[in-house]
N, C-alpha and C positions, 0 to 999 in steps of 0.2 A: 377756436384757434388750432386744434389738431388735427381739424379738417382743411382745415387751410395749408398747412406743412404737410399733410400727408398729397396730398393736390399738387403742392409745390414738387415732391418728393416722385410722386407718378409722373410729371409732365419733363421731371430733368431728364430721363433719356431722350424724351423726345427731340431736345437742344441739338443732341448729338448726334440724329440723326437728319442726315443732308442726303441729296441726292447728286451724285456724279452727274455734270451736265455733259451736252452732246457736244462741247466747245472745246475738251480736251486738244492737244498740242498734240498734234503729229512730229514727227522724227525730221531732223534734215533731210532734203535727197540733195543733194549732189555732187560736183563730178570735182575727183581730186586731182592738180595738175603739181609735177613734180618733175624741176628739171636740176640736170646732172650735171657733170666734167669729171673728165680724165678716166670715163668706162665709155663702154660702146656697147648696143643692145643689137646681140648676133642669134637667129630663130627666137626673138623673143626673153632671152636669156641676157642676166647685164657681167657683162666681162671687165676685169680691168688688171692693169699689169702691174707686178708685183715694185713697188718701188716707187708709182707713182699715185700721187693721192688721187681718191675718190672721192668728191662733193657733193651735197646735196644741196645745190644753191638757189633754190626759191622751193616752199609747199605753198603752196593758193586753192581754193576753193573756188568753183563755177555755181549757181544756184540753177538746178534742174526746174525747178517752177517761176513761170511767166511772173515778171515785175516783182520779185522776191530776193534780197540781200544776203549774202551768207559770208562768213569769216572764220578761220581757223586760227585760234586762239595758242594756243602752246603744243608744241613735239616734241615726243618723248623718243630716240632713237636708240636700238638694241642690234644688235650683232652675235648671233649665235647663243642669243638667251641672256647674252648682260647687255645694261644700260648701258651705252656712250656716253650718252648726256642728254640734255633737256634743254628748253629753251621755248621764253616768248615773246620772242621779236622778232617780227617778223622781218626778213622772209625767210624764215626759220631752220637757217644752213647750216650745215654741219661737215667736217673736212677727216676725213678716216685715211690714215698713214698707212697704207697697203703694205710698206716693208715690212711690217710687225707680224701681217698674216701669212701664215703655213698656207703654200698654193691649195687650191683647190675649192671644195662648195662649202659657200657661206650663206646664212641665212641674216640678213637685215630686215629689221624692221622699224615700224613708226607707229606709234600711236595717237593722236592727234584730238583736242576739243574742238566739235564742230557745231558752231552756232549760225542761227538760219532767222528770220525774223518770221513770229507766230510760228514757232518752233521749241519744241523740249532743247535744249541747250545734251548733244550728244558726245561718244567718243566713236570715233573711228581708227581700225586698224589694219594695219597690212603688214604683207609679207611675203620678201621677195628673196628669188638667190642669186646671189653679188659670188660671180666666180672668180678667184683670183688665178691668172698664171705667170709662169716665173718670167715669162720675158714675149715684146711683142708678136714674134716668130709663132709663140705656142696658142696664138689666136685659133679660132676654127677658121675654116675657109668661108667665105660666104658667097653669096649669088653677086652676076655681076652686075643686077639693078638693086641691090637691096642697102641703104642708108646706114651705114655702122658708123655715123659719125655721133660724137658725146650728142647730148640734145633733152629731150624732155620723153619724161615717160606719162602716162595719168591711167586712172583706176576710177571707176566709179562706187561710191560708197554708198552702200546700203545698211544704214544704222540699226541696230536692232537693241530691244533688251535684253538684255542679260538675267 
């Protein structure tokens, strides 16, 4: 009997010992689309005027790999290091009251859950600067081909661990 339990007693790590297979779940890849109103994207940079609101009115996901589904599940939006708010509904808009902000560089951000089918279920984040100035006049100049109208921005995401 106490060759029997001690048997028993030897072979219990063994239970616990599994091997990592090679089927592991990659990371989502891909491409985040995110369209605006009431800024305009002048060199690259998103301007908007003090007084009138900035939106964030749709976040969507594109799925970088062939015949692959992907969906972004809840946004978290921050502004100069605090939360605005959150939200999972999509299409996961958010509306920031520019009279409240002191002109000048702001930093917006999102953070976002990004799920991918045959994918680790990740988070994505960004971070851009949302300039405010006190009135349309204080726009920069821009070129005379270049598109400063509200519209959509997008970033590609590359999810990583932490």
């Amino acid at each position: 009997m106490k060759k029997i339990i001690h048997l028993l007693m030897a072979a219990l790590p063994l239970l616990g010992m599994t091997a990592c297979s090679d089927d592991d779940k990659d990371l989502p890849a891909v491409d985040i689309n995110i369209e605006y109103a009431g800024a305009k994207k002048i060199d690259g940079t998103i301007y908007a005027v003090a007084g009138e609101p900035f939106e964030i009115t749709s976040v969507s996901c594109t799925p970088l790999r062939q015949g692959k589904k992907a969906a972004i599940t809840a946004v978290t939006y921050g502004l100069d290091g605090w939360v605005l708010g959150a939200t999972n509904l999509s299409p996961f808009n958010i509306s920031i009251d520019t009279s409240e902000l002191t002109p000048g560089k702001h930093v917006m951000s999102m953070s976002m859950i990004i799920a991918e089918v045959d994918c680790e279920i990740a988070t994505g984040y960004m971070a851009f600067d949302l300039i405010v100035v006190p009135t349309a006049e204080d726009l920069p100049d821009t070129a005379p081909d270049e598109d400063t109208s509200s519209g959509t921005g997008q970033f590609t995401a590359s999810p990583d661990i932490q």
